[in-house]
C-alpha positions as CSV (number, residue, x, y, z in Angstrom):
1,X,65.1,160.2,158.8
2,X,65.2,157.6,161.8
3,X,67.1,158.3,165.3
4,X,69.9,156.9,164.8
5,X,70.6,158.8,161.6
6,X,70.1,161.7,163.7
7,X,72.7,160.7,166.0
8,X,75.3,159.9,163.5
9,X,74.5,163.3,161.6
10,X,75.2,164.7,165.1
11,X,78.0,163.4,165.8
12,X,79.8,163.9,162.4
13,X,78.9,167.3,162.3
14,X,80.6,168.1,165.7
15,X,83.6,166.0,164.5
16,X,83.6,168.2,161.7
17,X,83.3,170.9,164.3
18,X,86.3,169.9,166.1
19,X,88.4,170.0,163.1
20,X,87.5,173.6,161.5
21,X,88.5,174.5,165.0
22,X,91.6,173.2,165.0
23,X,92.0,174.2,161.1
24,X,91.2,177.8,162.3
25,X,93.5,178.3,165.4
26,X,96.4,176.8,162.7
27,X,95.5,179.6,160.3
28,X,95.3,182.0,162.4
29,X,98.7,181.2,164.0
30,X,100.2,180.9,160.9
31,X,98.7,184.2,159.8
32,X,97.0,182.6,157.0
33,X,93.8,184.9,158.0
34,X,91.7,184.1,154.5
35,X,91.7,180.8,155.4
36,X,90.6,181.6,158.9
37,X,87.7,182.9,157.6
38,X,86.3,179.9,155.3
39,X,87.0,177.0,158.5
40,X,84.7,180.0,160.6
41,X,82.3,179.7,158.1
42,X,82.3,176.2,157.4
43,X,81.9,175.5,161.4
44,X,78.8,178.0,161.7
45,X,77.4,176.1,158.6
46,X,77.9,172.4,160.4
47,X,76.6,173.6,164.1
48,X,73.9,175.1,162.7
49,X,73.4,171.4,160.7
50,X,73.7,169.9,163.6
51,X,71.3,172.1,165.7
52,X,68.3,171.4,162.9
53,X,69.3,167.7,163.2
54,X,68.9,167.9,167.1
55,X,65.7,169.7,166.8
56,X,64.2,167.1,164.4
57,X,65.6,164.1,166.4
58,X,63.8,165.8,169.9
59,X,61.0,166.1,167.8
60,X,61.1,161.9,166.7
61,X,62.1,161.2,170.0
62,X,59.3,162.3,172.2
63,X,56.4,162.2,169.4
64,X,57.1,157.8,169.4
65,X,57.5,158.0,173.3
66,X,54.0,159.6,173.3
67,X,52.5,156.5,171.7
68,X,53.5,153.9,173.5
């Protein structure tokens, strides 16, 4: 995986991010609590995704600095 598949694996991920959150306050407001649990879960699952892709793309990024 290049760099700039990191980045857009990043950045979908905390799109997704952005949306369970606004999927959970809805459910939660609309006392819908099941569902409040699965968009919880489902936003752990994609910042933890895009914490591993952030390690690996730190770990691209300074190993082809060194070489130059």
């Amino acid at each position: 995986m290049d760099k700039k598949m990191c980045w857009i694996l990043i950045f979908l991920t905390i799109a997704g991010n952005v949306v369970m959150v606004q999927w959970t306050v809805e459910a939660y407001l609309g006392r819908e609590f099941e569902q409040v649990v699965v968009y919880s879960g489902i936003g752990v699952v994609l910042a933890f995704i895009a914490l591993i892709v952030y390690i690996n793309w730190r770990k691209l990024e300074y190993s082809t600095e060194g070489h130059r």
